[in-house]
Structures are given as C-alpha cells and as structure tokens.
C-alpha positions in Angstrom: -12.4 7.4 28.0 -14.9 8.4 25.2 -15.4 6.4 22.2 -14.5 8.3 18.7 -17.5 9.4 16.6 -16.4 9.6 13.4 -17.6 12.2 10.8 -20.3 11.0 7.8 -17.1 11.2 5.1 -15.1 8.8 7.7 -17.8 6.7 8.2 -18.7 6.3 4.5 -15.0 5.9 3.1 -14.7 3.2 6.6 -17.5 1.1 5.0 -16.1 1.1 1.5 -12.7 0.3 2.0 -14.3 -2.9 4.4 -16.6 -4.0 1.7 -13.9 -4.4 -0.4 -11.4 -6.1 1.8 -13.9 -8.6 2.5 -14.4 -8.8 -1.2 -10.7 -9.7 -1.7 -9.9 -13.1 -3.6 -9.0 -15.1 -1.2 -7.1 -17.2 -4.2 -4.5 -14.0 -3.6 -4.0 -14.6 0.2 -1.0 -16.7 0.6 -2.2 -19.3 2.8 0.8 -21.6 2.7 3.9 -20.3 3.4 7.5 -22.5 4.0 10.9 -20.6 5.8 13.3 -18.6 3.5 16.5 -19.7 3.7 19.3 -16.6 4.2 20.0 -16.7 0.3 16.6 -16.3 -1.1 15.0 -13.9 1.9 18.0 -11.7 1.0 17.3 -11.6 -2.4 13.5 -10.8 -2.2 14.1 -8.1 0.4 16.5 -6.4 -2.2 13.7 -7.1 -5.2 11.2 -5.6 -2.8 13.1 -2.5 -2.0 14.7 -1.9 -5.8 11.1 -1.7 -6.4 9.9 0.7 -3.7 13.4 3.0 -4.5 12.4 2.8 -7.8 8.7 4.3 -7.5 10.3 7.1 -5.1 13.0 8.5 -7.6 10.0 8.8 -10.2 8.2 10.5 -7.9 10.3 12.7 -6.6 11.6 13.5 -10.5 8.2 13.9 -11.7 6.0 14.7 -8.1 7.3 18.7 -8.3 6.0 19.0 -11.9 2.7 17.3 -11.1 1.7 19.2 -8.1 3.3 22.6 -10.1 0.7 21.7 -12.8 -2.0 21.4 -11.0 -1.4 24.4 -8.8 -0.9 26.9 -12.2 
C-alpha cells in the first residue's frame, strides 16, 4: 500500500495546526482527574449538550441568512 502525499496547502495547514498544539498551555490539560459519581456525570453531560443544542438552534436560525448574504 502506498503512502499518501499530501498537497502543499495540506501540508502547510498540517504544520500549523501541530505547531500550535504543541504550543498549548499545558496549565489547560487536565492532568488530574477523580471518578464522577452518577449525580454529577449526569449533570455535566446535560450542561455539555444544553450547550452544543444551543450553538445548533443559532445556527440553524441564523446559518440560512449568513450563507444567503454572502451568496447575493
């Protein structure tokens, strides 16, 4: 099986998005993490999705207008 040869474009946005995930503060990597108990775990899954539901409703209100405006 051949190996993929990426394009110049692929190659260049590659070695961005790698410089700056190795650039990440690691003070924002959880490094110590303790079990959930059923209470809390449900309640951060529903915080997490309320959020993600959230950001998909405004999209799909406002997402037709945008790609409407930059079309005309």
């Amino acid at each position: 099986m051949s190996k993929i040869i990426y394009g110049l474009y692929e190659q260049i946005i590659n070695g961005i998005i790698n410089e700056n995930l190795t650039k990440v503060d690691q003070e924002l990597i959880i490094k110590d993490t303790q079990p959930l108990d059923s209470a809390e775990s449900s309640k951060i899954l529903a915080d997490y999705l309320t959020r993600i539901l959230c950001e998909i409703f405004d999209y799909i209100e406002d997402g037709d207008a945008v790609v409407r405006d930059r079309v005309n």
